[in-house]
RODO-2510 file (C-alpha; in nm, 4 decimals, decimal comma):
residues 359
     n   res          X          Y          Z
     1     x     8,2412    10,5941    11,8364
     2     x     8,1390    10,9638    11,8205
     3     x     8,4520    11,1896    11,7776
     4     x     8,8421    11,1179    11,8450
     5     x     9,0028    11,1368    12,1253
     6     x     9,3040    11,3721    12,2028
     7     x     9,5582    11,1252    12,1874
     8     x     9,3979    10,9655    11,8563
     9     x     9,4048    11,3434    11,7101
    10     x     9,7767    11,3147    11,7977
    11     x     9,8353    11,0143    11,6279
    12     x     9,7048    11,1248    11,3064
    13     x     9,9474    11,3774    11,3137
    14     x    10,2603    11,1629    11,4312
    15     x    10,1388    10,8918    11,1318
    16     x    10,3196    11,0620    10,8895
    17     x    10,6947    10,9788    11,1104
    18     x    10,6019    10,6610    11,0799
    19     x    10,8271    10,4211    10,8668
    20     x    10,6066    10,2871    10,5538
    21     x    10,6580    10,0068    10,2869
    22     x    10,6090     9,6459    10,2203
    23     x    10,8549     9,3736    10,1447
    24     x    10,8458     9,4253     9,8448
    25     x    10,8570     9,7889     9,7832
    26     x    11,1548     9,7911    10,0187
    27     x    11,3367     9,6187     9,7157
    28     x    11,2899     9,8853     9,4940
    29     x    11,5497    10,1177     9,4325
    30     x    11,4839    10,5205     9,4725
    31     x    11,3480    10,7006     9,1449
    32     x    11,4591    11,0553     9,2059
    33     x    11,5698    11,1387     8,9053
    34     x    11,4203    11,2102     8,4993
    35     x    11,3459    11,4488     8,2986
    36     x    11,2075    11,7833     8,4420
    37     x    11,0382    12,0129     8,1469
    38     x    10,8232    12,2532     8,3737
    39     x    10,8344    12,5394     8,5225
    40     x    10,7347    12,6590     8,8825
    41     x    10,4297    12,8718     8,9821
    42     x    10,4369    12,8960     9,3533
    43     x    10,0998    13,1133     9,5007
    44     x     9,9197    13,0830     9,1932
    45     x     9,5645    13,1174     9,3487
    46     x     9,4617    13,3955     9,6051
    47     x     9,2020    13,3654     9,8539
    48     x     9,0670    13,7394     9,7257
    49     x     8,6912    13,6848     9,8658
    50     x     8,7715    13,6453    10,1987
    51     x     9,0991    13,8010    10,1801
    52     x     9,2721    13,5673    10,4321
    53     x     9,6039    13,3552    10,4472
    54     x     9,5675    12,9715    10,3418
    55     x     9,4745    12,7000    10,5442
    56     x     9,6920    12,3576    10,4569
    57     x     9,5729    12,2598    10,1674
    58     x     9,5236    11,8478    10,0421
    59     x     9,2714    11,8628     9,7543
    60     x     9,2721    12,0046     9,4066
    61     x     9,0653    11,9047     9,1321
    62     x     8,9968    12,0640     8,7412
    63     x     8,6475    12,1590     8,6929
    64     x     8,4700    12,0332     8,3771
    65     x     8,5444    12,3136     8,1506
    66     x     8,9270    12,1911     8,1803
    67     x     9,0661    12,5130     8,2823
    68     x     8,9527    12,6038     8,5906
    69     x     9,0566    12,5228     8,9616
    70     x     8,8985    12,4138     9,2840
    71     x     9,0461    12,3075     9,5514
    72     x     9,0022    12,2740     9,9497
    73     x     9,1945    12,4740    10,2500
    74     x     9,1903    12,3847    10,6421
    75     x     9,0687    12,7220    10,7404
    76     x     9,4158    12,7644    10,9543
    77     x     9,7737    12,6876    10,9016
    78     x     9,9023    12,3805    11,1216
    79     x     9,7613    12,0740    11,1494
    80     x     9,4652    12,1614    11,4033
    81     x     9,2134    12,2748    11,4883
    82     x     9,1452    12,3146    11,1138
    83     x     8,7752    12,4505    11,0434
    84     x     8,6949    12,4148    11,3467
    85     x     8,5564    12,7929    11,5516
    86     x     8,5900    12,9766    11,2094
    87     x     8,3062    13,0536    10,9760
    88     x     8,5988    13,0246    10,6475
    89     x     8,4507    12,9414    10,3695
    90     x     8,7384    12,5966    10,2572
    91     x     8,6095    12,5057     9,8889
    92     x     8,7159    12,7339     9,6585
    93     x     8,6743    12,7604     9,2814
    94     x     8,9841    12,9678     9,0500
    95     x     8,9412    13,0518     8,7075
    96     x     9,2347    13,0144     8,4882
    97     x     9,4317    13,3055     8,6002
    98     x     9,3844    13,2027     8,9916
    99     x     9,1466    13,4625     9,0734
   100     x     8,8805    13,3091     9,3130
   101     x     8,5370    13,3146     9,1328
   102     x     8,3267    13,1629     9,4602
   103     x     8,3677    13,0005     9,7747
   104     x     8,1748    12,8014    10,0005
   105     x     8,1489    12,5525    10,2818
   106     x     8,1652    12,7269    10,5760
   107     x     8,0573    12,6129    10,9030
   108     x     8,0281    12,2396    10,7630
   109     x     8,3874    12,1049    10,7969
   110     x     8,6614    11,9442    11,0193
   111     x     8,9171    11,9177    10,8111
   112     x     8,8717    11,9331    10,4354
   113     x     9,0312    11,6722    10,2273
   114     x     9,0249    11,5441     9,8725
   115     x     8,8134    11,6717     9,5981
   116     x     8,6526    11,5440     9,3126
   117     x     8,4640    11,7087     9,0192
   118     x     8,2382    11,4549     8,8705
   119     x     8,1322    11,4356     8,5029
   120     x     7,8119    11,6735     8,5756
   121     x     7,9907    11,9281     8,7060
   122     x     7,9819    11,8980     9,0593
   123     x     8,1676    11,9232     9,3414
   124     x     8,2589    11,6283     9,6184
   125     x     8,4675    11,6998     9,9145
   126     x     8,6227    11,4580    10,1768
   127     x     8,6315    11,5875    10,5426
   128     x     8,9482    11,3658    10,7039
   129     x     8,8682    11,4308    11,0428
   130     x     8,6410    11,4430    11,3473
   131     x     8,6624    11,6939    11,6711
   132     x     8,8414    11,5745    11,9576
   133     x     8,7493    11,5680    12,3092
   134     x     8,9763    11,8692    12,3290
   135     x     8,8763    12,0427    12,0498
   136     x     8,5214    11,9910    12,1660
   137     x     8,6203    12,1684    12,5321
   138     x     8,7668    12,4529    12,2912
   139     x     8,4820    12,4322    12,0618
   140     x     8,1489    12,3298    12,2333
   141     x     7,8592    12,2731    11,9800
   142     x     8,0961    12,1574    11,6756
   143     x     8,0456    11,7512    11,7641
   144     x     7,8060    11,6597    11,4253
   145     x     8,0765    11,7753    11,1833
   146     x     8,3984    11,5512    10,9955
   147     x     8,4541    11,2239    10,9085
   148     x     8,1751    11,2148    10,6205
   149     x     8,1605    11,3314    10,2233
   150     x     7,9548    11,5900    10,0434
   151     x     7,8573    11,6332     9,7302
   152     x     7,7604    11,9662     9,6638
   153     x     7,6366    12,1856     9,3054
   154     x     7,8299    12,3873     9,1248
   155     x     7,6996    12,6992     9,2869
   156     x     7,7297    12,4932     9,6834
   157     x     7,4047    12,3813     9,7346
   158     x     7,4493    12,0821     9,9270
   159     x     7,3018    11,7842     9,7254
   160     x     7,4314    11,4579     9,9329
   161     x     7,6108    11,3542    10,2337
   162     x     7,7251    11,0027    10,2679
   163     x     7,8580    10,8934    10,6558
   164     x     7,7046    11,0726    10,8918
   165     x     7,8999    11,3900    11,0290
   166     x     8,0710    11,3347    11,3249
   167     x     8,0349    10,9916    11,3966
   168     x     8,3529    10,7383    11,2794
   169     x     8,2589    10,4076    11,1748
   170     x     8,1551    10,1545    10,9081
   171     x     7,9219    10,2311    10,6245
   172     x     7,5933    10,2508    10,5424
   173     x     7,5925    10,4497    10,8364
   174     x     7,9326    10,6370    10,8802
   175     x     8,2495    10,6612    10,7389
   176     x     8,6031    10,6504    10,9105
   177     x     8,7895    10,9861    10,8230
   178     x     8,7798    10,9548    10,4554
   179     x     9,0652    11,0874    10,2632
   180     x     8,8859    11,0764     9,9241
   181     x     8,6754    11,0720     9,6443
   182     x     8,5857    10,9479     9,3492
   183     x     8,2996    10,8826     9,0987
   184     x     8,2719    10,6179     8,8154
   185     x     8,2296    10,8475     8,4616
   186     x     8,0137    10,5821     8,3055
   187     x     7,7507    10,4838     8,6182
   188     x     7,8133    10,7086     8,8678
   189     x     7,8974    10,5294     9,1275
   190     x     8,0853    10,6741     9,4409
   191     x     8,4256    10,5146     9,6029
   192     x     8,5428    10,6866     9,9249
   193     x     8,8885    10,5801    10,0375
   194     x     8,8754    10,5412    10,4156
   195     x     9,0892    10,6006    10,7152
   196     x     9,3891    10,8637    10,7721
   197     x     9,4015    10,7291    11,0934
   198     x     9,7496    10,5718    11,2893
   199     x     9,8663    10,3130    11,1136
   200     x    10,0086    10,1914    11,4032
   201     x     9,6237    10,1431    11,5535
   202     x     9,5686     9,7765    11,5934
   203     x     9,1788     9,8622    11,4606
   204     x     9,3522    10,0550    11,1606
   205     x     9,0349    10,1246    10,8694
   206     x     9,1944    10,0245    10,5244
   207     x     8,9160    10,0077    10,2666
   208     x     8,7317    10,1430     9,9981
   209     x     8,3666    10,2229    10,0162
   210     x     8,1718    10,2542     9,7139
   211     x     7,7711    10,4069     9,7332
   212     x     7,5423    10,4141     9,3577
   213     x     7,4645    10,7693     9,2402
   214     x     7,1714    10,8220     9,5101
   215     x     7,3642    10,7100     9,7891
   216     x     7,2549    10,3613     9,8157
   217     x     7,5789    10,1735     9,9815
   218     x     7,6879     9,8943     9,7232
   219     x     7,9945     9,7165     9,8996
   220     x     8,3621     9,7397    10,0586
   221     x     8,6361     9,6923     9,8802
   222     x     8,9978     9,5951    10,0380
   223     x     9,0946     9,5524    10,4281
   224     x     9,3495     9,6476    10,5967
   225     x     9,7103     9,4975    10,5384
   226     x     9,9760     9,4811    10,3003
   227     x     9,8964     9,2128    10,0599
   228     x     9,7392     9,2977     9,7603
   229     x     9,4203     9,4542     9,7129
   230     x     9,4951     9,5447    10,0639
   231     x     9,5617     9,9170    10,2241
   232     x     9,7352    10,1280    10,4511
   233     x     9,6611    10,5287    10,4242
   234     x     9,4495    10,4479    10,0752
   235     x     9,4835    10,8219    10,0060
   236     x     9,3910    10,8741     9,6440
   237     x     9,1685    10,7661     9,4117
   238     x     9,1459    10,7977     9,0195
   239     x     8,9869    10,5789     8,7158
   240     x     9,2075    10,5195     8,4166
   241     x     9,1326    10,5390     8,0751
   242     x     9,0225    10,1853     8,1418
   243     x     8,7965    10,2114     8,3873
   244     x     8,9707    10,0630     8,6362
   245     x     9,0186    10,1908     8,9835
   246     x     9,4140    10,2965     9,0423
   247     x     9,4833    10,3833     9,4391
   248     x     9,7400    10,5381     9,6089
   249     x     9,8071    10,3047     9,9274
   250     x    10,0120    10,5504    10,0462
   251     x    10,1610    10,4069    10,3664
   252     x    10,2302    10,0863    10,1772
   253     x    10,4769    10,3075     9,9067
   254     x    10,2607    10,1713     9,6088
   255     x    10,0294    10,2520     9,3283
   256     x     9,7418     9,9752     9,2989
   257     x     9,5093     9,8967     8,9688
   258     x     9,2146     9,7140     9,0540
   259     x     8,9123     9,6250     8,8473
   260     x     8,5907     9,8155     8,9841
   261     x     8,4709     9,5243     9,1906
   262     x     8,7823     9,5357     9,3496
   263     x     8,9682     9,2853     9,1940
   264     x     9,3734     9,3169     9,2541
   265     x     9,5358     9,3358     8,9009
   266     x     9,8622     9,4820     8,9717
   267     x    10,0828     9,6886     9,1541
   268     x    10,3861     9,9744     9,0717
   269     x    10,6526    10,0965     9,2942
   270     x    10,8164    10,3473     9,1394
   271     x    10,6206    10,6160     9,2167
   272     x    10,7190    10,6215     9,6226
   273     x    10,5024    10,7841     9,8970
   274     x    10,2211    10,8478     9,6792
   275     x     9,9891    11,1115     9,8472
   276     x     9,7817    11,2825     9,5005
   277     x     9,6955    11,0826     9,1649
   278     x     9,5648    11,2457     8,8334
   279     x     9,5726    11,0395     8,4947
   280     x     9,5377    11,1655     8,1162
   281     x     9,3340    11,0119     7,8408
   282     x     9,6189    10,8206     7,7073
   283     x     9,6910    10,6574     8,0994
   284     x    10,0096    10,8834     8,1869
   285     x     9,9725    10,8909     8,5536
   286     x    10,1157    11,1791     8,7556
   287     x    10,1686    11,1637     9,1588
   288     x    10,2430    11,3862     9,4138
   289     x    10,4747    11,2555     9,7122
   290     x    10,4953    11,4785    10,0095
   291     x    10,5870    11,2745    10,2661
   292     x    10,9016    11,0524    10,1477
   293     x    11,1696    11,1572    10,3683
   294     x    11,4969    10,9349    10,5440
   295     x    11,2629    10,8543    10,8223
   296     x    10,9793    10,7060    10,6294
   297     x    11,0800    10,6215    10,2930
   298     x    11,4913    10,5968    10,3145
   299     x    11,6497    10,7318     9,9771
   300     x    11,3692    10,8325     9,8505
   301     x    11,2755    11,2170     9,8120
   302     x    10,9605    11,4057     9,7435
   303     x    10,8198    11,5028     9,4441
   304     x    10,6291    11,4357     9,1051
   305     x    10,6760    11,1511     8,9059
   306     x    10,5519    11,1114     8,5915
   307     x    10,4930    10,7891     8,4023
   308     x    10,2771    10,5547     8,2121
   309     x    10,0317    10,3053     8,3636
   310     x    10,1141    10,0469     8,1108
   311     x    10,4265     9,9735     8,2560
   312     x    10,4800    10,1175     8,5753
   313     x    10,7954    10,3273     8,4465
   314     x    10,8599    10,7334     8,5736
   315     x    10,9756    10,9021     8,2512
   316     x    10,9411    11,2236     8,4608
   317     x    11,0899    11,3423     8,8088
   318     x    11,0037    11,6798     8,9127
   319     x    11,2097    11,7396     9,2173
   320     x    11,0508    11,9440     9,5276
   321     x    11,0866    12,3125     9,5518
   322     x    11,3029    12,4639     9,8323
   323     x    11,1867    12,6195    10,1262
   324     x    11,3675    12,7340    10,3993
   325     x    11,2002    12,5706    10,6465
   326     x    11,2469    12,2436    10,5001
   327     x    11,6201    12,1966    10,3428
   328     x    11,4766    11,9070    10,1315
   329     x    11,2189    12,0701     9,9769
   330     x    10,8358    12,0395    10,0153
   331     x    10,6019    11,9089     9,7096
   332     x    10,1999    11,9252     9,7455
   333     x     9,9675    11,6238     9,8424
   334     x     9,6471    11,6625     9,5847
   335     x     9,7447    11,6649     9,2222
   336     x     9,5202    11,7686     8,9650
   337     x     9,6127    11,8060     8,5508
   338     x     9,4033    12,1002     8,3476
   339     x     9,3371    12,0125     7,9152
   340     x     9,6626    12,2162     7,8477
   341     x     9,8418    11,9887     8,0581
   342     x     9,9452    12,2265     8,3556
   343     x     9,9686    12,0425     8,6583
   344     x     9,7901    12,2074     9,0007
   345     x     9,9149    12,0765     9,3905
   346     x     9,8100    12,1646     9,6933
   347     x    10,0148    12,2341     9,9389
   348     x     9,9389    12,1104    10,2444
   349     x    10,2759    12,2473    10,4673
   350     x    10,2979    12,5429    10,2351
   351     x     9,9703    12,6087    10,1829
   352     x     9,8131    12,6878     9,9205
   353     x     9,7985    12,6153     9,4952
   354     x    10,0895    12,5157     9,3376
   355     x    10,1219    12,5430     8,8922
   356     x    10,3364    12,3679     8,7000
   357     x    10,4133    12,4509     8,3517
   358     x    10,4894    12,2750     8,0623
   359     x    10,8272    12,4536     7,9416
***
């Protein structure tokens, strides 16, 4: 199916409203509270090369040296049309101060999405999204671009795309609007968590793809569902100190650890509406939930927690910072930690880079 229809571009946006959880995550009581020892940075990166306002922002990732930033913008505030009619360059690289160093990427995106430094340096980008039948009446020409990942070098040459843009569907040959990206630090194989579609869609994609280093499509791991090893909005992906695979099923309210083959090992539920995961060298794991609200995740609230992925416990709460907009406070989706263990969101209402310091 080439594209999404208006009413499924709707749906992606109304999926967040949408009450979440399992049986057994409804059990768990609210963590909303720990230990807070950082500081707030709001606006810490500027768009200086192209001198324009943020897009909504979902991906941020800690380039190889350990100190500097990249991360990915939606060309326009709101939630469409995204990149869509602009020439904006949406992958951007900060050094440590947040002055941009480079952009790229223009022209080649939907809607950006999660981003993943691998361990040669470079740079792989999710695009979320495919042009609607509207967007393509607003936007003639722009069909052959979304729903597919990039790899691109340091500099943005374009190296590999995996899914082919434009078209939703099942690997080898597409992808369904893949929300992100990871690569295995010892072989270098890839894992693309697919769909941000409606979880309400009776066809709903849950499932993690996984391609070698050359692009070679290996298997599928999950399906759609709420058992485990199973996935609704799989919207994160990171490998532990371990090597195994730890997902954020976001619309199921849980953290997963699978082996790389996909085997279910456990699950942890204190860490709510997981949208971002990063993990340290000693298996802290730190998440990002921008989404938990009365409607979709009752009692919970947004925010950071912190805690270790040997037991499943948040020794950490960092609560979400005010706007006026929204009296409960926003919090980013991507999550990224640099070696002197700032954290980095993106902000995907607010827009734009969000630091956190160690006090």
């Amino acid at each position: 199916m080439v594209g999404l229809t208006a009413a499924a571009m709707l749906s992606v946006v109304v999926q967040t409203q949408q009450r979440g959880g399992t049986p057994q995550t409804d059990k768990v009581q609210p963590v909303n509270t720990g230990a807070n020892p950082y500081r707030v940075i709001r606006d810490w990166a500027q768009l200086n090369l192209e001198a324009r306002p943020w897009g909504g922002s979902n991906g941020v990732a800690i380039d190889r040296d350990g100190k500097s930033v990249w991360a990915t913008d939606r060309c326009s505030p709101g939630t469409t049309p995204g990149c869509l009619g602009t020439k904006a360059n949406p992958v951007h690289h900060f050094d440590e101060s947040g002055k941009e160093i480079k952009s790229f990427g223009g022209g080649m995106f939907v809607w950006p999405h999660g981003i993943h430094v691998d361990r040669d340096g470079n740079i792989w980008v999710a695009d979320s999204r495919a042009p609607g039948a509207e967007d393509l009446v607003k936007f003639p020409g722009e069909k052959d671009k979304g729903s597919f990942v990039v790899k691109f070098s340091p500099d943005g040459k374009l190296l590999m795309t995996l899914g082919k843009p434009g078209l939703r569907g099942n690997p080898p040959e597409a992808l369904t609007d893949p929300t992100d990206v990871v690569t295995d630090p010892g072989n270098g194989d890839v894992y693309i968590a697919e769909s941000h579609t409606d979880v309400s869609d009776p066809n709903l994609i849950g499932r993690i793809s996984v391609f070698d280093r050359n692009g070679k499509f290996l298997r599928t791991i999950g399906k759609t569902g709420t058992g485990p090893g199973e996935f609704r909005t799989p919207h994160a992906l990171e490998f532990d100190a371990q090597g195994r695979l730890i997902v954020a099923d976001r619309h199921n309210h849980r953290i997963q650890v699978l082996t790389k083959d996909g085997k279910f090992i456990r699950e942890y539920d204190e860490f709510g509406r997981t949208s971002g995961l990063a993990i340290d060298k000693s298996d802290t794991i730190y998440t990002a939930d921008s989404e938990s609200t009365e409607r979709v995740h009752p009692g919970w609230l947004k925010g950071i927690r912190i805690g270790s992925l040997k037991d499943g416990k948040v020794t950490i709460f960092i609560p979400p910072h005010a706007t006026p907009n929204a009296p409960e406070g926003a919090m980013g989706e991507g999550i990224a930690l640099d070696a002197a263990g700032s954290i980095f969101t993106a902000e995907a209402t607010l827009r734009g880079v969000t630091k956190y310091v160690r006090n």
